[in-house]
N, C-alpha and C positions, 0 to 999 in steps of 0.2 A: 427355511428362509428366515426364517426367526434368529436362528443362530447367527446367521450372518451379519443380519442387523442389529444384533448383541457383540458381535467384533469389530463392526463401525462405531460404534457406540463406544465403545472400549479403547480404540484409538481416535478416537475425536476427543475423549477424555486426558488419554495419555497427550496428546498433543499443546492441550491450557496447561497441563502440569509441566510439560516440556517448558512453555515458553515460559511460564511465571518461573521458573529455575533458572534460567539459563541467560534473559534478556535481561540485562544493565537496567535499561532505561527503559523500562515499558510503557508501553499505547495503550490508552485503558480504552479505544472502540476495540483494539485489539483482539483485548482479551473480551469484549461484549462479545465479539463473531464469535471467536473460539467458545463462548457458552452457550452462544445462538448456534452454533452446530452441533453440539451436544443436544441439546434443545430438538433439533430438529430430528434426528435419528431419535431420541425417546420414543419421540412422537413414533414415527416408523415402526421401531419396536413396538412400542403398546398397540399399532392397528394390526401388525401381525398375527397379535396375540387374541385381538377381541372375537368375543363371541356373539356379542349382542350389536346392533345399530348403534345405541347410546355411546356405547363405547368405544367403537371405532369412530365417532361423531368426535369427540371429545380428543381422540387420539392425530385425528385429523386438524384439528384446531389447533393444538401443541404444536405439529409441525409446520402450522401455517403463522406461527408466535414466533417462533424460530426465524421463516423464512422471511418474514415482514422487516423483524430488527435484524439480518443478519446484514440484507441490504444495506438500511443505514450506516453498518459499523463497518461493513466492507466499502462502501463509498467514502466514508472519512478518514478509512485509515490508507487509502490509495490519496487520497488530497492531502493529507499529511506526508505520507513518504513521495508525493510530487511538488512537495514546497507550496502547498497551497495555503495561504492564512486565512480559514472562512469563517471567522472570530465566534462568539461565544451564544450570537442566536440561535444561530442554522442547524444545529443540532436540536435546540427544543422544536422549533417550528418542525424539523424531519422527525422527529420521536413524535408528533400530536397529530400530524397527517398518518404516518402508520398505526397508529391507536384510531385514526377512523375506519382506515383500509382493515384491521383488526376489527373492528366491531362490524361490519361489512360483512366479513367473513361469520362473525359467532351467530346472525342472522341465521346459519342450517341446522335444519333440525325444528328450527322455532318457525320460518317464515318462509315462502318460498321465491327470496329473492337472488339468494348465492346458487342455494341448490333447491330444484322444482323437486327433484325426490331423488330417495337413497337409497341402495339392499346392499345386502353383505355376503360375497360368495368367498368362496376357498378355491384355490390354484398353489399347486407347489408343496402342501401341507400350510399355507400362511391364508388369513383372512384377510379379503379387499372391498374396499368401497366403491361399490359401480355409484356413478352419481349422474343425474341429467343437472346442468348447469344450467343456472337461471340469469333474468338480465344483470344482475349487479357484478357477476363474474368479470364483466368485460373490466371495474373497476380496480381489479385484481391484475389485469393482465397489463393497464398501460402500468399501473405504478411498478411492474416490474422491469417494462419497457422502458419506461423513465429513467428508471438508475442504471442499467445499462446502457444506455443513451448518455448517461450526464458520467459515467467513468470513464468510457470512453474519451468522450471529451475532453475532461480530465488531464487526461494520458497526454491526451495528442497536443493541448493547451503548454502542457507543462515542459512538452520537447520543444515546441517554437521557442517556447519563453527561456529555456536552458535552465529551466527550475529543477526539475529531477537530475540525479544524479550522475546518471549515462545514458548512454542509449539502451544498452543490455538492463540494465535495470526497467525501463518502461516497457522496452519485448517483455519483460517477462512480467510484469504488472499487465499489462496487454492480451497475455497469454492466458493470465487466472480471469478477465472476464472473459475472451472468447472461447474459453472452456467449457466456463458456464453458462452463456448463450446457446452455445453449441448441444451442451444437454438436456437445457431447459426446452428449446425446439424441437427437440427431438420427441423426445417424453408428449406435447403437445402431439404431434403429429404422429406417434407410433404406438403402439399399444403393447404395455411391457407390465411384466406380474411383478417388479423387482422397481424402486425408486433410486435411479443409478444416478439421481442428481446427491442422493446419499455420501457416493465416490468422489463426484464432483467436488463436492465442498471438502473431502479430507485430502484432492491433491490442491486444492486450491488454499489451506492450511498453511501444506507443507512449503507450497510455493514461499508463499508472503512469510513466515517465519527464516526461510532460508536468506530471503530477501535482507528482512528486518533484519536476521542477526547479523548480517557482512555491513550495513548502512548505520551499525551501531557509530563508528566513529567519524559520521559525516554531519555535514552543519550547514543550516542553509541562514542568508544572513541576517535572518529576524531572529535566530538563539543567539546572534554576538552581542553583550553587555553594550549600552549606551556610552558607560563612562570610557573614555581612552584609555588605553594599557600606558600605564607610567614604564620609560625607560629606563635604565638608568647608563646609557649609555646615550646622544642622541648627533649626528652628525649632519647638519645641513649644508645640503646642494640646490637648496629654491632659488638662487639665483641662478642659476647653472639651466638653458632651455634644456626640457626630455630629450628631444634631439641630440644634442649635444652629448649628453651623458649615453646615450647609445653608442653614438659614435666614440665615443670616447669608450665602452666597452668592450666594443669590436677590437680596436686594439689590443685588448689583451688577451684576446685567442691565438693561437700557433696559425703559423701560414695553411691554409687550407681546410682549418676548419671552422664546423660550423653549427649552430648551435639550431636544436631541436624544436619543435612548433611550439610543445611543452616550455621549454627551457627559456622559452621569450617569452611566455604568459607567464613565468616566476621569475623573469629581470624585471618586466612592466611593473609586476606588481611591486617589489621591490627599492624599486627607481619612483613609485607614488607613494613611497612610505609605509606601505600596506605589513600587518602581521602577517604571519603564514596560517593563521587562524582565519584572516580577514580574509586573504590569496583563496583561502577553500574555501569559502563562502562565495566569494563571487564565482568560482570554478565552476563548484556543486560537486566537491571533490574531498575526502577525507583529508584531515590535517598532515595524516600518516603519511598520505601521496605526496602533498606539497612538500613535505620535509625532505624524500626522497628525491625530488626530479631536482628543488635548490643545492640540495646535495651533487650532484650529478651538475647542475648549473658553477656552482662552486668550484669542483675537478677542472671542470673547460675550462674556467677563465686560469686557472692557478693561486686559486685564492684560498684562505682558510676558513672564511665566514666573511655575512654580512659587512661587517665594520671595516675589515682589509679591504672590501671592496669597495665600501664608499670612501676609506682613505686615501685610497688610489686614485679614484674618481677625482677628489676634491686636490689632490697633489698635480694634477696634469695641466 
């Protein structure tokens, strides 16, 4: 069993060197979980291994260090890849409540308010911690409840609002907590010689890194610079009603056709002066897409760009 949880361990590892290689732009709660899941299998590891109470005491506590910050850094970094802005407090207030739920916890062994008592048997060739839990556990279980509760929310917050980036994107942010839900329950309720919320967290890695790296080239609209993008080209139609200028670029489609859901969310934006930088911003859509669908927008009408298009506009 030990072995096992020395090749969790080994790719939980492999997985922060992955991302710190590979990720442009990197999320430092990110890479906090990715240490907190390291962190967390040590721990596992070292209980396997102990032979003494102390020590499996101690090795219990590492993984419970783990699990306390892993939460934080997996809740921020789901609020950040859902456009959430939850400015520069809310992380210390969340790092000094899990430093109490933390101290809560290192009470076993000392006091009997986590755990009333503890022995150490063997199953599997691994050493485990039988433990009777004591009242202060229950302070353990909402704060996990909590951030499960408040990602959640999160998720579902962030699709109303059209913050996150798709929909397939939140399924699968979605996915990595009720995964974890799903194991954390489990484990609560079923009696297993193996800590499979171990697995948990390394597909719940791999998820949000897969995530992360395809969402590298998206922008939501608090990264767009304040100052204007200087043109150097600049053609105006403000006196021209929106209406008008639609209509006016219906006209320049071919008889029977007809232009895309897409293809009308990059003429609006277009027709309001918008960047394609700005267009993805308000979409919640890589710059890369916009470029492509104006492109494909451009073909329909028979134009070569932007400027033919508003010179057309402006000549009718």
């Amino acid at each position: 069993m030990a072995i096992v949880y020395g090749i969790i361990l080994a790719v939980a590892a492999a997985l922060l060197v992955l991302y710190c290689l590979n990720i442009r732009k990197k999320e430092p709660w990110l890479i906090v979980m990715y240490s907190c899941v390291c962190i967390v299998n040590l721990g596992y590891l070292l209980l396997s291994l102990s032979h003494t109470v102390s020590l499996a005491l101690f090795a219990t506590k590492l993984a419970y260090l783990g699990h306390i910050f892993l939460l934080i850094s997996m809740f921020l970094t789901i609020a950040k890849i859902s456009g959430v802005n939850y400015g520069k407090a809310l992380p210390t207030v969340l790092c000094s409540l899990g430093a109490v739920v933390l101290g809560v916890v290192c009470t076993a062994g000392y006091l009997p308010w986590y755990y009333t008592s503890v022995r150490l048997e063997y199953a599997d060739g691994a050493a485990k911690l039988v433990k009777e839990y004591g009242p202060l556990h229950s302070v353990y279980l909402i704060y996990v409840l909590a951030y499960f509760i408040m990602m959640i929310a999160t998720i579902v917050w962030s699709v109303r609002t059209r913050r996150v980036s798709s929909r397939k994107h939140a399924a699968l942010l979605a996915g990595v907590v009720l995964c974890n839900i799903a194991m954390w329950l489990i484990e609560k309720f079923v009696s297993w010689n193996f800590e499979f919320l171990s697995l948990s967290y390394i597909l719940s890695e791999g998820m949000l890194f897969f995530l992360y790296w395809i969402m590298q080239d998206y922008v939501h609209k608090e990264d767009l610079p304040e100052a204007p993008v200087v043109r150097p080209r600049v053609i105006v139609l403000d006196s021209i009603p929106k209406a008008e200028k639609l209509e006016r670029v219906m006209t320049l489609l071919p008889k029977g056709k007809r232009l895309t859901e897409r293809q009308m969310e990059m003429l609006d934006g277009i027709l309001d002066g918008k960047s394609q930088k700005e267009i993805a911003a308000e979409l919640h859509i890589s710059e890369n897409t916009v470029k492509w669908h104006v492109g494909l927008l451009y073909s329909a009408l028979g134009v070569g760009g932007k400027d033919e298009l508003l010179m057309l506009l402006s000549d009718k």
